[in-house]
C-alpha positions in Angstrom: 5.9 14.6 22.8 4.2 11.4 23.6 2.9 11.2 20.4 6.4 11.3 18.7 7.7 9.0 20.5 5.1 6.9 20.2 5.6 7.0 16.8 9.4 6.6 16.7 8.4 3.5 18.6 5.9 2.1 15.6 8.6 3.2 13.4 11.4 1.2 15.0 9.1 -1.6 15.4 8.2 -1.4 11.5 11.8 -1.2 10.2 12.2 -4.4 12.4 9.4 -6.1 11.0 11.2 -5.1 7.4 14.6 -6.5 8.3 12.9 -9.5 9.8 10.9 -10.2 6.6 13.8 -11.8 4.2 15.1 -13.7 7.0 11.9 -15.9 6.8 14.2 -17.3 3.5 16.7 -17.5 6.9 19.4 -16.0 4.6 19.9 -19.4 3.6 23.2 -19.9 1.7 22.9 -21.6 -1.7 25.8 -22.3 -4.0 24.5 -22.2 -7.8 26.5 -23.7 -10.9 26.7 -21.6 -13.9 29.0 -20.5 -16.7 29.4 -17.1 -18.8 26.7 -18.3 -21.2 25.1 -14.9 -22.1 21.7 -16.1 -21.1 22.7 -16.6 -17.3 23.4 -13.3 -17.0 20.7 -12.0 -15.4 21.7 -14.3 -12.4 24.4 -12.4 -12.2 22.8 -8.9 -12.2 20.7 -10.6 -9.2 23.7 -10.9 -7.6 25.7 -7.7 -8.0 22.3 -5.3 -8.1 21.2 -7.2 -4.7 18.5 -9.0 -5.9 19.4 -11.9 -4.2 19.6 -10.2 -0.2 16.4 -8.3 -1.2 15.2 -11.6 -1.0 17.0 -12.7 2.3 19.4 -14.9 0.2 22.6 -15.5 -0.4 24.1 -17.0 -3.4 27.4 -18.1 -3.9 27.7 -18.3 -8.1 30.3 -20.7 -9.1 31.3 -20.8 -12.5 31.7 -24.5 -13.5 31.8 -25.9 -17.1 28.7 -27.9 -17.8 30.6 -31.2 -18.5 31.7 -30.9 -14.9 28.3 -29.2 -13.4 26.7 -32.6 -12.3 29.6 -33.6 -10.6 29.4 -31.0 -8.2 25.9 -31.2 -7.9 26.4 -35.0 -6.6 29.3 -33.7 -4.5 26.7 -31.3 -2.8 29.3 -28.5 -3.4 26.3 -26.8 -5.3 22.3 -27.3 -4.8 21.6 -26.1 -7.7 22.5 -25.3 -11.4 21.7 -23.5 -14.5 21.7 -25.3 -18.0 20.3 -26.5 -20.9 17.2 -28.8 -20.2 18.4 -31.5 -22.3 21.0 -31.6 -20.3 19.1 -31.8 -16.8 17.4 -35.0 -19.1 21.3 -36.5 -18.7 21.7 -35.6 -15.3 19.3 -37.3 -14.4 19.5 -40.5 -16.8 22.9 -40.4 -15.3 21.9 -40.7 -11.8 22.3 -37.3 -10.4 18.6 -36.1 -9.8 17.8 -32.1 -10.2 14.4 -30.9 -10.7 13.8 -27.6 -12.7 12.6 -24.7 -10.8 12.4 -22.3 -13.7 13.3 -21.2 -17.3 15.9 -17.7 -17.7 16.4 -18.5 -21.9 15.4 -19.5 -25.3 18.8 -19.3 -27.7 17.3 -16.8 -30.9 20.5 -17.8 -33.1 22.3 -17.6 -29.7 24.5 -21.0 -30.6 25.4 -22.3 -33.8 27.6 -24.2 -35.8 30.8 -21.4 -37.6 32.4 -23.6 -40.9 34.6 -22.7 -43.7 33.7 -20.2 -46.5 33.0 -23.2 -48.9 30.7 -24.9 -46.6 27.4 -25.0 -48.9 25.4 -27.5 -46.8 25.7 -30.0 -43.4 26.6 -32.5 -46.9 29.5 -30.3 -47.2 30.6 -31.2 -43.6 31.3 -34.6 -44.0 34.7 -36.5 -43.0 35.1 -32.9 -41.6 36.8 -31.9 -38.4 34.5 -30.0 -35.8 35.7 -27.9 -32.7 32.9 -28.9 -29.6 32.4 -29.7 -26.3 31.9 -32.8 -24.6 29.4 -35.5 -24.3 26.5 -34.1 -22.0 27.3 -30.3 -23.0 24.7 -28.2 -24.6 27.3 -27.7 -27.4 27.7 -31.3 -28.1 23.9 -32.0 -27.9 23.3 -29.1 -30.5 25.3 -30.6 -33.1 24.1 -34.0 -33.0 20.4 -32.1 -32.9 21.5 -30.3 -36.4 23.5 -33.5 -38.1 20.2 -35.7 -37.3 17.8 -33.3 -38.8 19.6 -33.3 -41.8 20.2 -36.9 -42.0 23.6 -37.4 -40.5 24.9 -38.5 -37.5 28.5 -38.0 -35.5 29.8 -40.9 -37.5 29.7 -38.8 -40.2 32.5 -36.0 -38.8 35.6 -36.3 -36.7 35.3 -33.9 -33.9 37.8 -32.6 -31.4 37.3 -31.3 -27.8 37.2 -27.7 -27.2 35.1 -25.8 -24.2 32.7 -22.9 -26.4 35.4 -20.0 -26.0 38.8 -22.2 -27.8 36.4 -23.4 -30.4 35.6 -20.2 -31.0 39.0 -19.0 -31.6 40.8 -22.0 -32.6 38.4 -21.7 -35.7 39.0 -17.8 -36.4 42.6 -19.1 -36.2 42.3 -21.9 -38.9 42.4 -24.6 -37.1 39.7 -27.1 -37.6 37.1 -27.2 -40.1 34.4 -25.8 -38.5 33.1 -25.1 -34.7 30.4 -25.6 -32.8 29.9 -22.8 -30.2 27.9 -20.1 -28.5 27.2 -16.3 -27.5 29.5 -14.1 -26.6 32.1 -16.3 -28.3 30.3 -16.9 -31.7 30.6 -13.1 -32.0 34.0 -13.9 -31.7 33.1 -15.8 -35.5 30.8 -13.0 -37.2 33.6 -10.3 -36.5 35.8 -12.3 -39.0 33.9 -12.9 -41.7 37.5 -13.8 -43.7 37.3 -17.0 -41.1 34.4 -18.2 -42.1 30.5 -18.0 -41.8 27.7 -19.3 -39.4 26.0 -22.3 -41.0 23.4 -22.5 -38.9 21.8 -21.4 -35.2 19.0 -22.0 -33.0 16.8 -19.5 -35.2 16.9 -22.7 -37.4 17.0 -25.6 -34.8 15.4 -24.4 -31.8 16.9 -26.6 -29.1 18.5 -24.8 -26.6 16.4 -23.6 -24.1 18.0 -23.0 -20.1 16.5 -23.9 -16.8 17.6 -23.5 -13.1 17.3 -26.9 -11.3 17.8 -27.7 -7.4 18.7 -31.2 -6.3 15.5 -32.4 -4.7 16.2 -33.1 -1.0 17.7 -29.5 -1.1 14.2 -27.8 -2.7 12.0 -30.3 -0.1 14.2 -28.3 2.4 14.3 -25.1 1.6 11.5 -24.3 -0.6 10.9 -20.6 0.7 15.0 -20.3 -0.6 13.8 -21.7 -4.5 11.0 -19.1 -4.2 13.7 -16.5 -3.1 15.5 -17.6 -5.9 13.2 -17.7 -8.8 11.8 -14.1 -7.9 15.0 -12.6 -7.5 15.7 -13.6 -11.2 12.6 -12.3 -12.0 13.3 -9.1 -10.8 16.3 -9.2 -12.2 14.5 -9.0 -15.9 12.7 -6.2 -14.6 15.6 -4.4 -14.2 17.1 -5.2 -17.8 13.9 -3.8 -18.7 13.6 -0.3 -16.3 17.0 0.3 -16.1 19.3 -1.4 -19.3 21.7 0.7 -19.3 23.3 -0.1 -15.4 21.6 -3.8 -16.2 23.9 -4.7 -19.2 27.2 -3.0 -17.8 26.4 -5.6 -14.6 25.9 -8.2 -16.7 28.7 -7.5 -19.1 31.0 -7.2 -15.9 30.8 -11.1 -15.5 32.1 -11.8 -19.0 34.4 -9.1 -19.2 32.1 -8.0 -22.1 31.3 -3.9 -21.7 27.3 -2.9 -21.9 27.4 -2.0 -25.3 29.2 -5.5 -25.9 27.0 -7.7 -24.0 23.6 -6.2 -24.7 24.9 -6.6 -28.8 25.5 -10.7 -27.5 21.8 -10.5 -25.9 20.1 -9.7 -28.9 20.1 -13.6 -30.2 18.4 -14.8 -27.2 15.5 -14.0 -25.0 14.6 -13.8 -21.6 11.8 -15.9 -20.3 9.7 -13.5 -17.7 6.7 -15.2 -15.2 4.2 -15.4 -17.6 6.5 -17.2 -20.8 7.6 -19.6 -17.4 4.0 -21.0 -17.1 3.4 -20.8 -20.4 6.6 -23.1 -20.8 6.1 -25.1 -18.0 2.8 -26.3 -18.8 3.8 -28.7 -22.0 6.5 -27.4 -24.4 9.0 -28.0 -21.5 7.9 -31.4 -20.8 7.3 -32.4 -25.1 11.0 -30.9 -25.6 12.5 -33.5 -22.8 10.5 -36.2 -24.2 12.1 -35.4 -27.9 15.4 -34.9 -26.4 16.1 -38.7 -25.2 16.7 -40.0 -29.0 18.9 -37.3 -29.6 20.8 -38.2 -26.2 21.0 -42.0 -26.8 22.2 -41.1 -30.5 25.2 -38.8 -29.2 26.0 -41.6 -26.1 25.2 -39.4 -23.4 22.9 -42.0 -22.0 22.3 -44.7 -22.3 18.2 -45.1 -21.6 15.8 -42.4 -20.5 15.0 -41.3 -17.1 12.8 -43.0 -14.8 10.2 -40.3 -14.3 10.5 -37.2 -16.8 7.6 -35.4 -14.6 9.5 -35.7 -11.6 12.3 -33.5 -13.0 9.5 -30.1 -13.0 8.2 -28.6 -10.5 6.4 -25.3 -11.4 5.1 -24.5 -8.2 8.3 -21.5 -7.7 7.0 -19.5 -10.8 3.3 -18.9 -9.9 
């Protein structure tokens, strides 16, 4: 009998130990800005699959536009934020410091520019009328990106504000000459064909590439929470890959996309596991902010670039 108990007794003691464990992340609370951009979705499996409390944190996911991300960044309504690295470049320029923690993305044909049937070339597109974001969105940056490699600039087209989703269907309902726009809601574009046609996407101009960044007093804080955070998201790409099925319907769930629906979306972009993170982390992340600064200076996002670009990666969370 003794023995039993004393082993009830090391068992008790062990589940203890277990349930103290994630608290060392003391279940911090951390409020992350995102939006239903196809590759932050495994975020969001992290969050609805539990990822997140494995990991003795809780994340409050707040879906933001990006034009309005950095704002609530400054505000400290969020600590941290996922988006396009150029972007973090603007943030940054802009005077509201984040420092990326790790990579989720690379867009394979994932965004792109939808234009008119008789659309030939980016020639074609001149005096032109383009659906996109605003300055300091990834839309907006990806346009400029395309019209510069092929010798144009913004001057070149009128353009008219629309968030990714209207100038998705504003196009597919005639208005506007063409649309600059993303997955799921460039789908939205190759379902009708009639419409018009995708001119080009990041399997030609790869520049959109997205990064989770913390604001840097919070990350000195509360790095065992960043840790928390980054592994949870790798486990949640561990899970699109054991179980894909349950991962996509999740995932799907946040963009009121079904499995079938999302995982069709997913195909143009892929997920960047542990090992693509260093690789990424240890030069093509900090060559692509360096050639991003033109390109942000062209499209008057900012106006110079930022003080340090080193100080805006820290790769310690990924190893």
């Amino acid at each position: 009998m003794g023995m039993t108990t004393f082993k009830k007794a090391a068992l008790v003691l062990a589940m203890g130990a277990g349930m103290i464990a994630p608290a060392t992340a003391e279940d911090i609370k951390v409020a992350l800005g995102m939006s239903g951009w196809t590759g932050f979705a495994p975020l969001t499996l992290a969050d609805k699959a539990g990822l997140f409390k494995k990991h003795g944190l809780e994340v409050d996911l707040k879906m933001i536009p990006q034009k309005d991300r950095h704002l609530a960044l400054a505000a400290g309504s969020i600590q941290c934020a996922a988006t396009t690295v150029e972007t973090h470049v603007a943030w940054n320029a802009n005077g509201v410091p984040i420092v990326q923690i790790f990579q989720m993305d690379k867009s394979y044909g994932a965004d792109g520019l939808a234009v008119r049937n008789d659309v030939k070339t980016f020639a074609d597109l001149k005096g032109k009328t383009i659906g996109v974001s605003s300055p300091g969105t990834s839309p907006y940056f990806g346009l400029v990106w395309m019209l510069s490699k092929n010798g144009m600039s913004l001057k070149d087209v009128k353009t008219v504000s629309l968030e990714p989703q209207p100038a998705a269907q504003a196009f597919v309902a005639g208005q506007n000459d063409a649309a600059m726009t993303y997955e799921p809601y460039l789908s939205t574009v190759r379902s009708n064909p009639q419409a018009g046609k995708i001119l080009a996407t990041t399997l030609d101009y790869p520049m959109v590439m997205d990064t989770v960044g913390c604001a840097p007093s919070w990350l000195k804080a509360n790095p065992k929470a960043a840790k928390a955070l980054t592994d949870a998201y790798f486990d949640a790409l561990d899970m699109i890959k054991t179980d894909p099925t349950k991962a996509n319907e999740l995932m799907g769930s946040g963009v009121k996309q079904s499995g079938e629906q999302f995982a069709k979306s997913a195909v143009y972009l892929r997920w960047q596991d542990r090992a693509a993170n260093q690789k990424f982390f240890s030069g093509e992340l900090m060559q692509f902010m360096k050639d991003s600064v033109p390109i942000l200076i062209e499209g008057g996002v900012i106006r110079k670039a930022p003080d340090d670009l080193a100080a805006m990666i820290d790769a310690s969370f990924i190893k």
